[in-house]
N, C-alpha and C positions, 0 to 999 in steps of 0.2 A: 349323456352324450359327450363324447373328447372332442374337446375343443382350448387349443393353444390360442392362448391372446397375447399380442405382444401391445404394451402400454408404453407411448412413446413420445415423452417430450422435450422438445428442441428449446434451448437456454439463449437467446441472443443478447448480449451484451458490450459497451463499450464505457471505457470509465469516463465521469466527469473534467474534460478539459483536455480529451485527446484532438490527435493534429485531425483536420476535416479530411485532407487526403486519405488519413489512415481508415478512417469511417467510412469512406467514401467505400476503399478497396473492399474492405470488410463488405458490403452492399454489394458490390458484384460479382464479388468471387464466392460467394458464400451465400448472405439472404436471398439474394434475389436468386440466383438459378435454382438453390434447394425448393425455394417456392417454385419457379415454374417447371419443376420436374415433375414433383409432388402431386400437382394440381390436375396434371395428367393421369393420377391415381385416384378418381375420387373417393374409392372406395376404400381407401388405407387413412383410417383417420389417424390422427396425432394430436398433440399438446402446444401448445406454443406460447412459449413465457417472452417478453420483450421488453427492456427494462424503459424506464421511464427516459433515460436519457435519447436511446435511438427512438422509441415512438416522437420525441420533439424532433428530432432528426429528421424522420421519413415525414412526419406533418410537413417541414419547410422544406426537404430538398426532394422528398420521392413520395408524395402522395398517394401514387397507385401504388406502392407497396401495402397502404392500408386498404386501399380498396379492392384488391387481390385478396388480405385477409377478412377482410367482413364479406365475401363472396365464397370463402371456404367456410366462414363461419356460418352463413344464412344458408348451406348446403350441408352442414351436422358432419363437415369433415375435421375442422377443426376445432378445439376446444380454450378458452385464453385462457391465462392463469395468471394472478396478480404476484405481488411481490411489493417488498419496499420500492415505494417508485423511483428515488435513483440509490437504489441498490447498495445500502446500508445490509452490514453484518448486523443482526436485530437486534444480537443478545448484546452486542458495540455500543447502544445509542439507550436514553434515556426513552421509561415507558411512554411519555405520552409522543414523542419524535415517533417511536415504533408503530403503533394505532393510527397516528398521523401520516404515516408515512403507505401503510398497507392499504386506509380505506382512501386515499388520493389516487391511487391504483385502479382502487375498485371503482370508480365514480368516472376516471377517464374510460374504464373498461365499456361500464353500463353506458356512458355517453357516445362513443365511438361506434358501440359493437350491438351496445343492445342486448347484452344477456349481463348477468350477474355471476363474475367470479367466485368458484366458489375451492380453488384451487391455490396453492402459494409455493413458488419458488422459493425457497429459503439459501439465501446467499452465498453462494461457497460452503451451501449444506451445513455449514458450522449450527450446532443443536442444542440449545440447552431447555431442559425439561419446564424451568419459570417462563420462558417465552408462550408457552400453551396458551394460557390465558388469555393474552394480548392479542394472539392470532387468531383466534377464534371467538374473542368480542369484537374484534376489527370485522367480522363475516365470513370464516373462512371453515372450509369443512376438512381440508385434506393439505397433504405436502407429501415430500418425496427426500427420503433420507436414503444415505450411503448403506449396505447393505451392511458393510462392516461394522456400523456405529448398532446394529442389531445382534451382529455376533458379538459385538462387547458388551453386549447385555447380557449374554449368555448361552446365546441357543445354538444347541448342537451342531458347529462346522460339517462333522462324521456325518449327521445325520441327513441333513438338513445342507450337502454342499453349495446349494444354488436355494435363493430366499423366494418364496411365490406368493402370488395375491397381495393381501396389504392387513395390516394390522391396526389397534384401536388404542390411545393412551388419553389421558385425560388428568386435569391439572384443577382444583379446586370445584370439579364437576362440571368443567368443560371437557368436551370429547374432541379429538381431534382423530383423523384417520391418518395412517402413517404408510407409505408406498414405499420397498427398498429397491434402491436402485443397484441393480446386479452389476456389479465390477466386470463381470466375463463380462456382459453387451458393451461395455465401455470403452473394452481393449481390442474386444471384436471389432465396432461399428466405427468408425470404416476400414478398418488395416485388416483385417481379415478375406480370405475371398467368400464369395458372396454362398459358396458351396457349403463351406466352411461356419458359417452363419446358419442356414439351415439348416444342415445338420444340426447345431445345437439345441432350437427349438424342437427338432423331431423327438430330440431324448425326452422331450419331458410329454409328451403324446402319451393320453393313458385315458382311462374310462371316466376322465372327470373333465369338469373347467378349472383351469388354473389362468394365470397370469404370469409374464415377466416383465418386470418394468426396465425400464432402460432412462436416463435424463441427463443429458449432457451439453455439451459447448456447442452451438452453431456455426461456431469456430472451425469444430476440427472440419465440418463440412466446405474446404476453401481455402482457409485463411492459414491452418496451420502449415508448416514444411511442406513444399508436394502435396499436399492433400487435393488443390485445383484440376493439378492433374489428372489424378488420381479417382477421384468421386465423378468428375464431371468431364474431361477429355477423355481419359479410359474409359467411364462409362461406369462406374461401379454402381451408386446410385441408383442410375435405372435399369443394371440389371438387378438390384437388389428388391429391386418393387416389383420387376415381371415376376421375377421366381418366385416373390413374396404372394403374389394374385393367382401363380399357377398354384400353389398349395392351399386356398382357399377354404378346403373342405374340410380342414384341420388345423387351418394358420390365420388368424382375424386379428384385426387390430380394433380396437374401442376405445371409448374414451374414458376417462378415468371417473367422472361422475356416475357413465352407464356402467361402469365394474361394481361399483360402492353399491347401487340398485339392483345389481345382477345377482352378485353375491355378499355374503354376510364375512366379516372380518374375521382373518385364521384365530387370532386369540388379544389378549390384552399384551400389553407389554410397556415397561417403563424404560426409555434408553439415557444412556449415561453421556456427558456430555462430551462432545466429538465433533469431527468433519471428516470427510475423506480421508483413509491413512496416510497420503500423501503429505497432507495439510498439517497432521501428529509429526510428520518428520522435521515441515520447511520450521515450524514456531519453537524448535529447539532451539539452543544455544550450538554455537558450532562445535565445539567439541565433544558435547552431548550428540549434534545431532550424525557425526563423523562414528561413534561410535556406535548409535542406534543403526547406520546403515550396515555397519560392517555385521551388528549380529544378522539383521535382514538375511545377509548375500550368505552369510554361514549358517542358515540355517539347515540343521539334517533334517529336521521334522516339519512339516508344515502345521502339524496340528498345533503346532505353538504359538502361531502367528494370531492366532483368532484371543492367542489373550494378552500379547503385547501392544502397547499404546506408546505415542509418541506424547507430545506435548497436548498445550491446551490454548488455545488463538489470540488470549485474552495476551499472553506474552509475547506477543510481536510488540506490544508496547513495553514491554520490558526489555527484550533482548535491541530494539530499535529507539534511545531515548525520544531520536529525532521525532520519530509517531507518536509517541506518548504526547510529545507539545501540542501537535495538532489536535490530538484526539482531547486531552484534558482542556484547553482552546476551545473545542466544541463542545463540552458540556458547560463551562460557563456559562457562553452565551445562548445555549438551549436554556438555562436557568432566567436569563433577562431577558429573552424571547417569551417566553412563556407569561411575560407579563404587559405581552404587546399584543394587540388584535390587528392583525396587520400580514393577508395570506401572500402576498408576494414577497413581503420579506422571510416568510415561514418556507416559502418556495426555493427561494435565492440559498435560505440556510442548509435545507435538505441535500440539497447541490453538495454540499460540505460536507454530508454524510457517507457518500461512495466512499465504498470499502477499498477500491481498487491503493491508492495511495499508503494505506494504514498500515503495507504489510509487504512481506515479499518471499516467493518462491519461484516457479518456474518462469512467472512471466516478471516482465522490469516494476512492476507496482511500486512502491517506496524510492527506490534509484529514478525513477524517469521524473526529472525535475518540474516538466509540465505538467505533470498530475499533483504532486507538491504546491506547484503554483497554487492551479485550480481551488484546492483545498482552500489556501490562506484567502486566494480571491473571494470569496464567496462569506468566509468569515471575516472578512476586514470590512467586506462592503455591510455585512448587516451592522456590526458591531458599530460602525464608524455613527450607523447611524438611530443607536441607541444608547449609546453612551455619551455621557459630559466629558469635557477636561478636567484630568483630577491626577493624583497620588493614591495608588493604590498599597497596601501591606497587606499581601494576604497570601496563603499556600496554594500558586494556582497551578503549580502541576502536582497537586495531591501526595508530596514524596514528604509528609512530617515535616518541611522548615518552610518558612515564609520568600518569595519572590516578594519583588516591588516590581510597580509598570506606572511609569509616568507618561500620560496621556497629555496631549495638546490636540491644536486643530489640524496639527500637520502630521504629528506620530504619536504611535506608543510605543516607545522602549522598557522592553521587558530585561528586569536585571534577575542575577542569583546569585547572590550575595555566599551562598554551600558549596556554589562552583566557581571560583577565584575571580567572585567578583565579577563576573562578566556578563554582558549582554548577549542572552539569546535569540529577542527577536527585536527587531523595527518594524514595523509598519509606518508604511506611507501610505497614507491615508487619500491621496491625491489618485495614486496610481493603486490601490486596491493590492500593494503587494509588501511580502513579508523579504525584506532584502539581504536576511541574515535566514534565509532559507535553502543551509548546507548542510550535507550532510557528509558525515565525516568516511573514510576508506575502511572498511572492517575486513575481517576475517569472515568468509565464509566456506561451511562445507564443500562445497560445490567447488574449490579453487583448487583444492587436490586432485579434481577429478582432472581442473584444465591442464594443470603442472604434467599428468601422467600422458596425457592426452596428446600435447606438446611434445613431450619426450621423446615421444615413439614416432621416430622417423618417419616410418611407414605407414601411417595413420591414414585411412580413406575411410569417408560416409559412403555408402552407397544408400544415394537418393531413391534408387528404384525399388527396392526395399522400405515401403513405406512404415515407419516408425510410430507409436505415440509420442507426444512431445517430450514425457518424462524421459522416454530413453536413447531422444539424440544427443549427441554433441556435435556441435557446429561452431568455429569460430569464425568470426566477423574481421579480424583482419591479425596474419602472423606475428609472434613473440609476445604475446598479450600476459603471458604468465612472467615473463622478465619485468612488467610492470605492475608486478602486485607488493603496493606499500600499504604498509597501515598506521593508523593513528595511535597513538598512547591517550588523545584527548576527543574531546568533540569541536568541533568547529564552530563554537561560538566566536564575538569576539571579546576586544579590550582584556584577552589572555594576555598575563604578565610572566615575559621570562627574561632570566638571566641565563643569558647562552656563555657555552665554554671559550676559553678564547680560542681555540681551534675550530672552532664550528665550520662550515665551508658552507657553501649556497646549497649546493646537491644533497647535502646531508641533512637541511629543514629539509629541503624539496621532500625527500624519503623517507623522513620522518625517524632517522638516526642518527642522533645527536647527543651532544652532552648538555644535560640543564643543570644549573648551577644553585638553581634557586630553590625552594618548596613554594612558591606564588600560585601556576600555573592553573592548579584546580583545587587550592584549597580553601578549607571557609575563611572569609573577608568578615570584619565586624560590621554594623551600620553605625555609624556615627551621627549621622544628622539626617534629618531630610526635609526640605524647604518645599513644603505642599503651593505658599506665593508663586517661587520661579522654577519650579519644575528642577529640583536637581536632589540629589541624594548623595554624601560621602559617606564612602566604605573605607578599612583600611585594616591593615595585618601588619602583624610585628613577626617575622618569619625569621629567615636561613638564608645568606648566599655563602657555598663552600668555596673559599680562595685557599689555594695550594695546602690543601687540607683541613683547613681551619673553617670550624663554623662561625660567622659573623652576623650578628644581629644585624637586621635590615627592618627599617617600616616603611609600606607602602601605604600613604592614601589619593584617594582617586575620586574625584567628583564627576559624577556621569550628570549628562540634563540637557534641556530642550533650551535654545536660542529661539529668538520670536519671527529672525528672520533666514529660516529654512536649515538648521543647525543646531546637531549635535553634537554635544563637544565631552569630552575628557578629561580632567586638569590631572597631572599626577606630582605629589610632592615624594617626593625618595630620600629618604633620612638614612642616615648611617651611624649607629647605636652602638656603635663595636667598637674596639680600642685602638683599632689599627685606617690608615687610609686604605680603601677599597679600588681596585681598576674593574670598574662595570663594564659589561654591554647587555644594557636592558635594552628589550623589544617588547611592544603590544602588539599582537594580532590579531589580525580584522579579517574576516571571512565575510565574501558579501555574492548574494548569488543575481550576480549583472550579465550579460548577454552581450557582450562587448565582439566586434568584426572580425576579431582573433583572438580564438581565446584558447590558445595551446601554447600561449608566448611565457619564456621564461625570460625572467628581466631581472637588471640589477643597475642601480643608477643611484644617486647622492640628490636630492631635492630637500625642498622644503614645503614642495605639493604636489600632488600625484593627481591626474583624470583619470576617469576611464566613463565610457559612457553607453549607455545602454538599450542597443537596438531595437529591443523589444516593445519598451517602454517608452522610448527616446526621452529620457532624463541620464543626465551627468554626475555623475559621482567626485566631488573634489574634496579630498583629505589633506589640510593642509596642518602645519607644523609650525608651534614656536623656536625650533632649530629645525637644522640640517640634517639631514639624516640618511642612512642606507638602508633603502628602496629594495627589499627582497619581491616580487610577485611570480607568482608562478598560477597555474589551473587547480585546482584540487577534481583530480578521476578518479573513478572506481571502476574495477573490473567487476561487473556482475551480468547476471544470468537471464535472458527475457528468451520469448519465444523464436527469436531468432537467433539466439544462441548467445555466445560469452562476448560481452561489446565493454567496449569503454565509453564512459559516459562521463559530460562536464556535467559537475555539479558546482561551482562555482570557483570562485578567486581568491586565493588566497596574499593576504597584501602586509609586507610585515616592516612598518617601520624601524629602525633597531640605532641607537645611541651610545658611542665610547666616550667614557666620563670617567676621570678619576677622583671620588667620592671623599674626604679628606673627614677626618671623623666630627660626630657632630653636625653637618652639613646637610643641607637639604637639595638635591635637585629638581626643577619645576620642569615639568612639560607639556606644555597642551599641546592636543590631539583635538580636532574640528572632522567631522562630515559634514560637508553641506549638499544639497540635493536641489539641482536647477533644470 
């Protein structure tokens, strides 16, 4: 008998610690109508994955949204499907987080709904083959991978253009069934017209049962560009489900357990590890990923595409050091968690595990500083309150050399001693927040596209031409490529430079300058470290260049915690050379505050600085054993989110800076204080 099944599950997700509005919109423009169109079709079943984050959502602000779905459920229309409950990348997080995280899924699922998932979204599809195990002693029979990560296993593009039914892989004699999700339904469903859509199903109409799966964003139903419009003022939607019920006789939807019962799996197969090709491009390096696109767009052949591969997911924390903190950060304390029996702190931590922050491509993930928050929020709250006050020596972002973190009851400041000496994070322990959570302006692929974009005078989106996201461009407000600087460092602080004497304000602002020093990011010794009063001296014997001459210079620097709400800095500056030296040393503090203007470029002589922090409502006061010039400016990045190329503060950059002339021999002291009120 021919019989076309379309297999179809809708992915609804919002990351941990976005704005409620934003959720809010997401719920109306998107879940909730797609549900009550849908609902109207009983007879068109589908899949429905919903991440752990919105199920607590709809629990507290939209209740009948779950009651809408345990009524399609106890009507065999729709099917649930578990996942990391808040939507951790699996092969990201430590095995037992993983299994913890799937069957907490499963248990809201069976409590809520009454049936047993037997289903699993796998996170931004990212796949790797040692995960089997996990997912499948967690309870889980099936998942849904990108079709491409099957054709990079090897099977016949030519052949085999479009992937059907599902297939079987298995990992230590666990079996797992594997669904591919057809890229055409993805580009089709919704930007396609609805004709256009059936026809494609009609091609594959032949003397058998087959399947095509389709699994994607509940997003683009709504929320994406025009999509509102589009799906649900135009009507696509539910013309797409009449047409869909007048072909009935050849066009059926099921649900993915009744396929796996219905029919037996096309063959075995082992996939190599991937996500979406999209995902192979964004986890490049930029000028890797600049030139991977360009062979893309030149390609003469198609058939070659089936055996190019971009990157690998695990590198966003390479190419982003700022993620790698977080992410190394949470395996830590997954390591001291694990030795705590205690489920709402296990809870609070998972929170920590959303992938949304750890990375970035299309949409703002990594750039958007409130999901950064989130992150630390969640880890500073467990942490805070399973650790002692102590001095730590240990390598905690995994890169061969030892960090120090000196712990009290008010912070932990993390030092790196490989990277000149500087502090990368605070935590305040009071407010649950990491206040050295900046991230610094890079280069990305994507900024050629805005530069070209810009150029062209004539440049119109036309909105009515409904787009995938990958292939608009939109920007958010004119000349945004005239503001593309970049960093030479990261935006830690208590960064040590000796600026040229011409420097001007605009030229840190822009981050072209002349440094005079070798300090800024290079290894610092450890000198001492006073586990008593929480302090540690570092110090380097380096380079400052005066009118061509290399001069010996030693910095050292005592970083540590005051008892009463105070981190301070001492810095002794020796001059080892033969000659008198004219300095202008600066330390720079990056700190990420929420201040009532925070686009203000400033320049001013003190010997104490505010700024204070709306978010939080604590004060930031930096004060100074001298005088000094007060550089502050915003630190933005031009990057790329679903709403197009925006600029975004991601914090403050505050640069105290000192003229001295150093007399050989001689030492200059200076301390530097934050206090936090």
């Amino acid at each position: 008998m021919s019989k076309v099944y379309f297999l179809f599950c809708i992915h609804n997700h919002q990351p941990v610690g976005n704005f409620e509005n934003v959720i809010e919109e997401a719920y109306l423009k998107a879940y909730k109508p797609f549900l009550d169109v849908v609902k109207k079709y009983p007879e068109f079943k589908f899949a429905l994955h919903c991440s752990g984050i919105l199920w607590d959502y709809f629990a507290e602000k939209h209740p009948e949204y779950i009651e809408n779905v345990k009524e399609l459920v106890k009507k065999q229309q729709v099917e649930i499907i578990s996942g990391g409950y808040y939507e951790p990348i699996l092969s990201s997080i430590p095995q037992r987080d993983r299994i913890g995280q799937i069957k907490m899924m499963n248990e809201f699922i069976y409590k809520t709904f009454g049936v047993e998932a037997k289903g699993l979204w796998l996170t931004e599809r990212v796949w790797e083959q040692g995960i089997v195990k996990d997912v499948v002693d967690a309870g889980i029979k099936y998942t849904l991978i990108d079709d491409y990560v099957f054709y990079s296993a090897g099977i016949d593009r030519e052949q085999q253009p479009e992937l059907t039914d599902y297939y079987v892989t298995e990992e230590e004699g666990r079996i797992l069934y594997l669904f591919p999700i057809s890229q055409t339904l993805r580009y089709y469903i919704p930007f396609k017209p609805v004709n256009e859509v059936i026809e494609l199903f009609y091609r594959f109409k032949s003397n058998e049962v087959i399947a095509l799966t389709m699994g994607d964003d509940g997003e683009k139903f709504g929320i994406w560009p025009k999509t509102y419009e589009h799906v649900y003022q135009d009507g696509w939607l539910e013309n797409f489900l009449t047409r869909f019920m007048e072909n009935k006789e050849w066009l059926n939807t099921i649900t993915f357990t009744e396929y796996i019962q219905l029919k037996s799996p096309r063959q075995r197969i082992y996939l190599p590890t991937a996500s979406y090709f999209e995902m192979g491009e964004w986890c490049l390096f930029p000028t890797t990923q600049q030139k991977f696109e360009e062979i893309i767009l030149n390609l003469e052949n198609e058939k070659i595409k089936q055996f190019l591969r971009g990157g690998y997911w695990k590198n966003f924390l390479a190419k982003y050091p700022e993620a790698n903190n977080m992410h190394k950060k949470m395996l830590n304390i997954s390591q001291k968690l694990a030795k705590v029996n205690d489920e709402n702190l296990k809870r609070t931590f998972y929170k920590s595990q959303c992938n949304c922050a750890y990375w970035h491509g299309v949409f703002g993930g990594l750039y958007l500083p409130h999901l950064r928050e989130a992150i630390y929020e969640h880890l500073i709250n467990v942490e805070k309150q399973i650790t002692k006050p102590t001095v730590i020596v240990k390598d905690l972002d995994y890169d061969g050399t030892d960090e120090i973190c000196i712990s009290s009851d008010e912070f932990n400041v993390y030092i790196k001693p490989s990277y000149g000496g500087a502090v990368y994070e605070i935590d305040l322990k009071k407010y649950d927040k990491n206040l050295l959570n900046v991230i610094s302006r890079k280069k990305e692929a994507y900024h050629q596209r805005l530069v070209k974009f810009e150029q062209n005078v004539n440049n119109t989106v036309d909105h009515k031409n409904v787009k995938t996201i990958h292939d608009l461009v939109l920007v958010k407000e004119p000349g945004l490529s005239k503001k593309l600087y970049y960093d030479w460092h990261l935006r830690y602080s208590f960064l040590d430079h000796f600026l040229h004497p011409n420097t001007k304000f605009d030229d840190f602002y822009k981050s072209a300058y002349g440094e005079q020093g070798n300090f800024t990011i290079e290894k610092y010794d450890v000198a001492s470290i006073d586990k008593k009063n929480y302090k540690v001296t570092l110090s380097r014997k380096g380079i400052v260049w005066i009118d061509q001459n290399s001069c010996d210079v030693e910095i050292s620097k005592t970083i540590g915690i005051k008892l009463d709400n105070e981190i301070f800095c001492d810095y002794l500056i020796c001059n080892n050379s033969k000659q008198d030296l004219p300095l202008w040393f600066a330390t720079e503090l990056n700190l990420l505050v929420f201040p009532s203007e925070q686009n203000m470029l400033t320049q001013l002589e003190t010997d104490t600085y505010q700024i204070f922090d709306e978010a939080k409502k604590f004060k930031v006061r930096i004060t100074l054993s001298d005088k000094a010039l007060f550089w502050t400016f915003p630190i933005e990045t031009i990057s790329l989110s679903e709403a197009g190329f925006e600029r975004v503060y991601q914090g403050m950059c505050i640069l105290p800076s000192f003229k001295f002339v150093l007399k050989t021999g001689d030492v200059k002291n200076i301390k530097v204080n934050i206090g936090i009120y």
